[in-house]
C-alpha positions in Angstrom: 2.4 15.3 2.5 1.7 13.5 -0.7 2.1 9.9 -1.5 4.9 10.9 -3.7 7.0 13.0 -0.8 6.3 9.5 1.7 8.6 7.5 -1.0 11.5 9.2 0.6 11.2 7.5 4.0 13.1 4.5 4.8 10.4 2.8 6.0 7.4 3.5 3.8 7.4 1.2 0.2 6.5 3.1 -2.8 4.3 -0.6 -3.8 3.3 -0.9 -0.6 1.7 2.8 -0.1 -0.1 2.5 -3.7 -1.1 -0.9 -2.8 -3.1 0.3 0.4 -3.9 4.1 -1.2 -6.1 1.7 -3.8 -8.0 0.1 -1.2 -8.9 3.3 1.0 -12.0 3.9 0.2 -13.1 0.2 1.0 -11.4 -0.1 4.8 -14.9 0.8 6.5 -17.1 -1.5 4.3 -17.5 -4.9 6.9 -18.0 -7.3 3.9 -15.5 -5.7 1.7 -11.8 -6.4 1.2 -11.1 -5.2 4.4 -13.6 -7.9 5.9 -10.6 -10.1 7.9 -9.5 -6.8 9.6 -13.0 -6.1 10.6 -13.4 -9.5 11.9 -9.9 -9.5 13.5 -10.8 -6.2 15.3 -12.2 -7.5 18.4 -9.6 -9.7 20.1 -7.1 -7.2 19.0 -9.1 -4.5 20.8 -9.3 -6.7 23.7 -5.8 -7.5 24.2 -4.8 -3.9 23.4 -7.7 -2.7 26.3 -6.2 -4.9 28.4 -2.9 -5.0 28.5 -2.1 -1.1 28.8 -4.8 -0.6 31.7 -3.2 -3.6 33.2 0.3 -1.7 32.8 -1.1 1.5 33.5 -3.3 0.2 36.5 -6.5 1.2 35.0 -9.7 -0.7 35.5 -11.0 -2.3 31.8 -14.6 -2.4 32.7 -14.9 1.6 33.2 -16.3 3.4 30.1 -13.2 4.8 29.0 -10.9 2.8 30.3 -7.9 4.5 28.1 -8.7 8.0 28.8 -6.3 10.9 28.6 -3.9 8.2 27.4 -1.7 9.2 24.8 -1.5 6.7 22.0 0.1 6.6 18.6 -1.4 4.2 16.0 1.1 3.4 13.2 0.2 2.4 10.0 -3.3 3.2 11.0 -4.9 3.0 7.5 -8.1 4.2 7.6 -8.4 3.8 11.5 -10.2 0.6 12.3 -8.3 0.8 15.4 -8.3 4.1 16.0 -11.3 4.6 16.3 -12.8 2.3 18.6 -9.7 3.3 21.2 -10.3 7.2 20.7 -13.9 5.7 22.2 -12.2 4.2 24.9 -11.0 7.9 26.2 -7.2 7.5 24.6 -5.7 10.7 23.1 -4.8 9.4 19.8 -2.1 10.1 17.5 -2.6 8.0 14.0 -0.3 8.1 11.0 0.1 6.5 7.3 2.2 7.2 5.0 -0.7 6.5 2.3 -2.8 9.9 1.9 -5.9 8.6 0.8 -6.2 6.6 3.8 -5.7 9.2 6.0 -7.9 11.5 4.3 -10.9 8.5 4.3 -9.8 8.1 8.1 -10.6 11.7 8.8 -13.8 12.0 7.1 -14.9 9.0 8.6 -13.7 9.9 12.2 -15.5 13.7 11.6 -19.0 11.3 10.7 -18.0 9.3 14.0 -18.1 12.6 15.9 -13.9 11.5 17.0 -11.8 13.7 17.5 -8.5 11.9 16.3 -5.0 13.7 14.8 -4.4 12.0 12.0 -1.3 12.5 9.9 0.5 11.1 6.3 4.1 10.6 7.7 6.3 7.9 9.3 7.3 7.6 12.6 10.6 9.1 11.7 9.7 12.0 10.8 7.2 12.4 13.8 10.6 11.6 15.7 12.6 14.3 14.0 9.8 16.7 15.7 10.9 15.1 19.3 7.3 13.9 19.4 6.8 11.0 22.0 3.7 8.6 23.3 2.2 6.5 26.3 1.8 3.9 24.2 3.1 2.8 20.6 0.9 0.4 18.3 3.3 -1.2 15.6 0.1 -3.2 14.6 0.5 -5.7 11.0 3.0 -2.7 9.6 6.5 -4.1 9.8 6.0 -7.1 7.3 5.5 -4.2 4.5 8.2 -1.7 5.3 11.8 -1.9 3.8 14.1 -2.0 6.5 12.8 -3.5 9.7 15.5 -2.3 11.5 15.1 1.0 11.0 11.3 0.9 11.4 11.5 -0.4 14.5 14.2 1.9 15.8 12.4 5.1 14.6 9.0 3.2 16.0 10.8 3.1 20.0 12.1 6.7 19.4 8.9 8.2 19.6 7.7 6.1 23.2 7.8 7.3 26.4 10.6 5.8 28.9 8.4 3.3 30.9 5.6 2.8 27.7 4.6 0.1 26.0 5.0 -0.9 22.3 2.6 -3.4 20.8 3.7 -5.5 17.5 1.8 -7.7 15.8 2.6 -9.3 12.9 2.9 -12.7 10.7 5.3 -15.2 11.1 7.2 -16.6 8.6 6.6 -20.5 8.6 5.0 -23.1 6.1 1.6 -23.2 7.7 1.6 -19.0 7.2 2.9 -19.7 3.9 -0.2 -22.2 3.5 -3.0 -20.3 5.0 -2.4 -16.6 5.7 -0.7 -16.0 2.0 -1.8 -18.6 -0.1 -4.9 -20.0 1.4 -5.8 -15.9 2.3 -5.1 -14.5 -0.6 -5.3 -17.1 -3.4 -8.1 -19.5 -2.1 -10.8 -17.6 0.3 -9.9 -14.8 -1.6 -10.0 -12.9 1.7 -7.2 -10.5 1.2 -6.2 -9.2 -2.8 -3.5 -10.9 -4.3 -0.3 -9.5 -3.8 -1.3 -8.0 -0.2 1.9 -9.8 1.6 5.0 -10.7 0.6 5.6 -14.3 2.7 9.2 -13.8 2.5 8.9 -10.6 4.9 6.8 -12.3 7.3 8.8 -12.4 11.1 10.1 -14.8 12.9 9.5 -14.2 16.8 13.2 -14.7 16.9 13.5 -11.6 14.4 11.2 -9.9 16.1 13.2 -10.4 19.6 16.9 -8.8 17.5 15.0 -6.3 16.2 13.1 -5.3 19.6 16.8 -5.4 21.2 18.3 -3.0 18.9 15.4 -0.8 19.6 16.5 -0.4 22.8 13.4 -2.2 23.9 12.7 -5.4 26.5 10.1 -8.0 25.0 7.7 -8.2 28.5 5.1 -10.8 26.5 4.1 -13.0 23.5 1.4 -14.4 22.3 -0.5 -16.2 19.1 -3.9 -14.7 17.7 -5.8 -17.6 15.5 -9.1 -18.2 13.8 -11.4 -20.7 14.6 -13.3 -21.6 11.3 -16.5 -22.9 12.7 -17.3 -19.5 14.4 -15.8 -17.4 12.2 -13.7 -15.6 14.9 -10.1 -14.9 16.2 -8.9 -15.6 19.8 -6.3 -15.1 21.8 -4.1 -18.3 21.4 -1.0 -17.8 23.8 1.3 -20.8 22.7 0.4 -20.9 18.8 2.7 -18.6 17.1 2.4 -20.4 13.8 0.7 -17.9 11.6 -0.1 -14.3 13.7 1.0 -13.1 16.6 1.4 -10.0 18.9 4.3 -8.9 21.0 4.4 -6.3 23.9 7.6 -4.6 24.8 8.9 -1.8 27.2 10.9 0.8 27.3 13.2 0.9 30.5 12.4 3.9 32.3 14.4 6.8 32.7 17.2 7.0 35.3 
Protein backbone atom coordinates (compact mmCIF):
# COMPACT_ATOMS: atom_id res chain seq x y z
CA UNK A 1 0.00 0.00 0.00
CA UNK A 2 1.31 3.42 -0.75
CA UNK A 3 1.17 6.53 1.25
CA UNK A 4 -1.31 7.78 -1.33
CA UNK A 5 -3.88 4.56 -1.03
CA UNK A 6 -3.48 5.15 3.25
CA UNK A 7 -5.29 8.80 2.65
CA UNK A 8 -8.47 6.93 2.25
CA UNK A 9 -8.64 5.62 5.80
CA UNK A 10 -10.59 7.42 8.39
CA UNK A 11 -8.09 7.39 10.70
CA UNK A 12 -4.75 8.01 8.88
CA UNK A 13 -4.13 12.16 8.14
CA UNK A 14 -2.76 12.79 4.82
CA UNK A 15 -0.31 15.83 6.95
CA UNK A 16 0.18 13.56 9.43
CA UNK A 17 1.51 10.42 7.31
CA UNK A 18 3.88 12.91 5.18
CA UNK A 19 4.86 14.56 8.35
CA UNK A 20 6.27 11.15 9.93
CA UNK A 21 7.21 9.53 6.14
CA UNK A 22 9.84 12.67 6.29
CA UNK A 23 11.40 11.74 9.37
CA UNK A 24 11.76 7.76 8.70
CA UNK A 25 14.94 7.49 7.99
CA UNK A 26 16.02 9.35 11.33
CA UNK A 27 13.75 7.08 14.00
CA UNK A 28 16.83 4.79 14.83
CA UNK A 29 19.48 7.69 15.18
CA UNK A 30 19.57 8.08 19.46
CA UNK A 31 20.60 11.91 19.16
CA UNK A 32 18.47 12.67 16.23
CA UNK A 33 14.92 14.07 16.07
CA UNK A 34 13.62 11.03 17.36
CA UNK A 35 15.91 11.46 20.59
CA UNK A 36 12.75 11.96 23.23
CA UNK A 37 11.29 8.64 21.94
CA UNK A 38 14.50 7.00 22.40
CA UNK A 39 14.80 8.35 25.86
CA UNK A 40 11.13 7.79 26.58
CA UNK A 41 11.52 4.06 25.50
CA UNK A 42 12.43 2.57 28.75
CA UNK A 43 9.67 3.29 31.24
CA UNK A 44 7.33 2.72 28.50
CA UNK A 45 8.90 -0.74 27.92
CA UNK A 46 8.70 -1.26 31.59
CA UNK A 47 5.16 -0.60 32.11
CA UNK A 48 4.22 -2.41 28.94
CA UNK A 49 6.61 -5.67 30.32
CA UNK A 50 4.81 -5.40 33.24
CA UNK A 51 1.53 -4.91 33.02
CA UNK A 52 0.62 -7.75 30.41
CA UNK A 53 2.71 -10.50 32.25
CA UNK A 54 1.03 -9.26 35.35
CA UNK A 55 -2.47 -9.84 33.37
CA UNK A 56 -1.34 -12.77 31.68
CA UNK A 57 0.43 -14.21 34.89
CA UNK A 58 3.83 -14.36 33.37
CA UNK A 59 6.88 -13.82 35.48
CA UNK A 60 8.86 -10.24 34.14
CA UNK A 61 12.29 -11.37 35.12
CA UNK A 62 12.39 -14.59 32.71
CA UNK A 63 14.16 -13.80 29.38
CA UNK A 64 11.33 -13.58 27.30
CA UNK A 65 8.88 -12.79 29.42
CA UNK A 66 6.21 -11.93 26.44
CA UNK A 67 6.78 -15.02 24.51
CA UNK A 68 4.34 -16.55 21.97
CA UNK A 69 2.24 -13.48 22.96
CA UNK A 70 0.49 -12.07 20.17
CA UNK A 71 0.87 -8.33 20.06
CA UNK A 72 -0.18 -5.56 17.63
CA UNK A 73 1.82 -2.31 17.64
CA UNK A 74 -0.14 0.53 16.06
CA UNK A 75 1.30 3.40 14.71
CA UNK A 76 4.58 1.64 15.12
CA UNK A 77 6.74 4.02 13.01
CA UNK A 78 9.86 2.66 12.57
CA UNK A 79 9.51 0.14 15.50
CA UNK A 80 11.30 1.53 18.54
CA UNK A 81 8.91 -0.53 20.37
CA UNK A 82 8.61 -3.20 18.45
CA UNK A 83 11.55 -4.26 18.56
CA UNK A 84 12.73 -4.45 21.90
CA UNK A 85 9.16 -6.55 22.75
CA UNK A 86 9.74 -8.93 19.59
CA UNK A 87 13.08 -9.51 22.12
CA UNK A 88 10.97 -10.10 24.88
CA UNK A 89 9.54 -13.44 23.00
CA UNK A 90 6.03 -11.51 21.80
CA UNK A 91 4.74 -12.45 18.31
CA UNK A 92 4.45 -9.13 16.85
CA UNK A 93 2.08 -7.60 14.54
CA UNK A 94 3.29 -3.70 13.72
CA UNK A 95 1.47 -1.37 11.29
CA UNK A 96 1.72 2.42 9.96
CA UNK A 97 0.01 3.89 7.58
CA UNK A 98 3.38 5.87 6.52
CA UNK A 99 5.45 3.43 3.96
CA UNK A 100 8.66 4.71 4.50
CA UNK A 101 8.58 3.97 8.00
CA UNK A 102 7.63 0.63 7.63
CA UNK A 103 10.02 -0.02 5.00
CA UNK A 104 12.99 1.56 7.44
CA UNK A 105 11.28 -0.68 10.27
CA UNK A 106 11.90 -3.80 8.20
CA UNK A 107 15.30 -3.24 7.12
CA UNK A 108 16.29 -2.36 10.44
CA UNK A 109 14.39 -5.38 12.12
CA UNK A 110 16.23 -7.88 9.14
CA UNK A 111 19.89 -6.06 10.60
CA UNK A 112 18.43 -6.78 14.21
CA UNK A 113 18.05 -10.49 13.16
CA UNK A 114 13.80 -9.88 14.34
CA UNK A 115 11.54 -11.49 12.88
CA UNK A 116 8.58 -8.91 12.98
CA UNK A 117 5.31 -8.56 10.41
CA UNK A 118 5.20 -5.33 9.61
CA UNK A 119 2.52 -3.81 7.51
CA UNK A 120 1.42 -0.07 5.88
CA UNK A 121 -2.43 -0.15 6.83
CA UNK A 122 -4.71 0.96 9.71
CA UNK A 123 -6.25 -1.06 12.13
CA UNK A 124 -9.40 -1.01 10.14
CA UNK A 125 -8.43 -2.48 7.45
CA UNK A 126 -6.49 -5.27 9.49
CA UNK A 127 -10.19 -5.55 10.99
CA UNK A 128 -11.90 -5.95 7.81
CA UNK A 129 -9.58 -9.24 7.43
CA UNK A 130 -11.18 -10.53 10.97
CA UNK A 131 -7.58 -10.28 12.23
CA UNK A 132 -7.48 -10.10 16.20
CA UNK A 133 -4.53 -9.85 19.11
CA UNK A 134 -3.53 -10.62 22.80
CA UNK A 135 -2.69 -7.44 23.26
CA UNK A 136 -3.30 -4.01 21.45
CA UNK A 137 -0.72 -0.98 21.76
CA UNK A 138 -2.51 2.38 20.86
CA UNK A 139 0.79 4.03 21.94
CA UNK A 140 1.09 8.30 21.15
CA UNK A 141 -1.23 7.57 17.84
CA UNK A 142 -4.68 8.94 18.64
CA UNK A 143 -3.67 12.69 19.13
CA UNK A 144 -2.78 12.60 15.19
CA UNK A 145 -5.65 10.70 13.62
CA UNK A 146 -8.92 12.36 12.46
CA UNK A 147 -11.67 10.89 14.09
CA UNK A 148 -10.84 9.49 17.56
CA UNK A 149 -13.89 7.76 17.70
CA UNK A 150 -13.43 5.80 14.97
CA UNK A 151 -9.81 5.04 15.73
CA UNK A 152 -10.49 3.81 18.75
CA UNK A 153 -13.42 1.59 17.74
CA UNK A 154 -11.56 0.04 14.76
CA UNK A 155 -8.33 -0.20 17.41
CA UNK A 156 -10.77 -2.62 20.08
CA UNK A 157 -12.05 -4.58 16.97
CA UNK A 158 -9.01 -6.22 16.34
CA UNK A 159 -8.40 -7.43 20.39
CA UNK A 160 -9.04 -10.48 21.78
CA UNK A 161 -12.17 -10.81 24.35
CA UNK A 162 -10.26 -10.80 27.65
CA UNK A 163 -6.90 -8.56 26.10
CA UNK A 164 -5.63 -5.61 26.95
CA UNK A 165 -5.32 -2.36 25.11
CA UNK A 166 -2.65 0.14 26.06
CA UNK A 167 -3.16 4.10 25.23
CA UNK A 168 -0.87 6.52 25.76
CA UNK A 169 -1.14 9.81 24.90
CA UNK A 170 -1.02 13.76 25.81
CA UNK A 171 -3.27 15.57 27.63
CA UNK A 172 -4.77 18.54 26.67
CA UNK A 173 -3.97 21.19 29.63
CA UNK A 174 -1.94 24.58 29.86
CA UNK A 175 1.14 22.97 31.35
CA UNK A 176 1.15 20.49 28.00
CA UNK A 177 0.43 23.38 26.12
CA UNK A 178 3.56 25.01 27.85
CA UNK A 179 6.03 22.19 27.85
CA UNK A 180 5.16 19.26 25.64
CA UNK A 181 4.12 21.70 22.47
CA UNK A 182 5.64 24.84 22.99
CA UNK A 183 8.47 24.34 25.32
CA UNK A 184 9.13 20.68 23.15
CA UNK A 185 8.86 21.91 20.02
CA UNK A 186 9.59 25.61 19.99
CA UNK A 187 12.28 26.00 22.84
CA UNK A 188 14.43 22.58 23.45
CA UNK A 189 13.81 22.02 19.99
CA UNK A 190 13.24 18.46 20.90
CA UNK A 191 10.54 17.51 18.55
CA UNK A 192 10.13 19.52 14.81
CA UNK A 193 7.81 22.16 14.68
CA UNK A 194 4.49 21.29 13.81
CA UNK A 195 4.89 17.61 15.25
CA UNK A 196 1.48 18.06 17.48
CA UNK A 197 -1.39 19.76 17.19
CA UNK A 198 -2.26 20.94 21.15
CA UNK A 199 -5.79 21.21 20.28
CA UNK A 200 -6.01 17.25 19.65
CA UNK A 201 -4.30 16.41 22.74
CA UNK A 202 -6.90 14.07 25.27
CA UNK A 203 -8.41 14.69 28.16
CA UNK A 204 -8.47 11.47 30.37
CA UNK A 205 -12.14 12.24 30.54
CA UNK A 206 -12.02 11.96 26.53
CA UNK A 207 -10.11 9.19 26.72
CA UNK A 208 -12.63 7.40 29.30
CA UNK A 209 -15.99 8.25 26.37
CA UNK A 210 -14.00 7.16 23.81
CA UNK A 211 -12.78 3.77 25.65
CA UNK A 212 -16.69 3.29 26.47
CA UNK A 213 -17.84 3.40 23.04
CA UNK A 214 -15.12 0.99 22.13
CA UNK A 215 -16.72 -1.36 24.00
CA UNK A 216 -13.81 -1.35 26.41
CA UNK A 217 -13.53 -1.01 30.49
CA UNK A 218 -10.56 1.43 31.56
CA UNK A 219 -8.77 -1.19 34.39
CA UNK A 220 -5.83 1.63 35.15
CA UNK A 221 -4.32 5.11 34.65
CA UNK A 222 -1.38 6.60 35.09
CA UNK A 223 1.04 9.77 34.39
CA UNK A 224 4.68 9.27 32.65
CA UNK A 225 6.98 12.58 33.37
CA UNK A 226 10.47 13.71 33.00
CA UNK A 227 12.77 14.59 35.54
CA UNK A 228 15.23 17.25 34.06
CA UNK A 229 18.14 16.73 36.26
CA UNK A 230 18.55 13.02 35.15
CA UNK A 231 17.39 13.38 31.94
CA UNK A 232 14.82 10.49 32.32
CA UNK A 233 11.05 9.60 32.34
CA UNK A 234 9.23 7.68 35.24
CA UNK A 235 6.32 6.38 36.01
CA UNK A 236 4.36 9.10 37.80
CA UNK A 237 0.85 7.53 38.87
CA UNK A 238 -1.16 10.71 40.00
CA UNK A 239 0.45 13.44 37.49
CA UNK A 240 -1.62 13.34 34.38
CA UNK A 241 -0.71 16.87 33.52
CA UNK A 242 1.24 16.44 30.34
CA UNK A 243 1.58 12.34 29.21
CA UNK A 244 -0.06 9.62 30.32
CA UNK A 245 -0.96 5.88 29.64
CA UNK A 246 -4.16 4.09 30.04
CA UNK A 247 -4.86 0.18 30.12
CA UNK A 248 -8.19 -1.11 29.26
CA UNK A 249 -9.98 -4.58 28.71
CA UNK A 250 -12.01 -6.19 26.76
CA UNK A 251 -14.84 -8.21 28.72
CA UNK A 252 -14.41 -11.65 27.81
CA UNK A 253 -16.61 -13.67 25.79
CA UNK A 254 -19.78 -15.17 27.24
Amino acid sequence: MSDASAKTSRTANAEEIARFSAMAEKWWDPNGVMKPLHRFNPVRLQLLRDNICAHLDRDPNQVEPLKGIEIIDIGCGAGLLSEPLARMGAKMTSIDAAENNIEVAKVHAAQSGLEIDYRCCTPEMLADEGKQFDIVLNMEVIEHVDDPQFFMQACASVLKPGGLMFVATLNRTIKSLALAKIGAEYILRWLPAGTHDWRKFVKPSEMSVYLRGAGLEMTDITGVAYNPINDKWYPAPRDLDVNYMVIARKPAAA
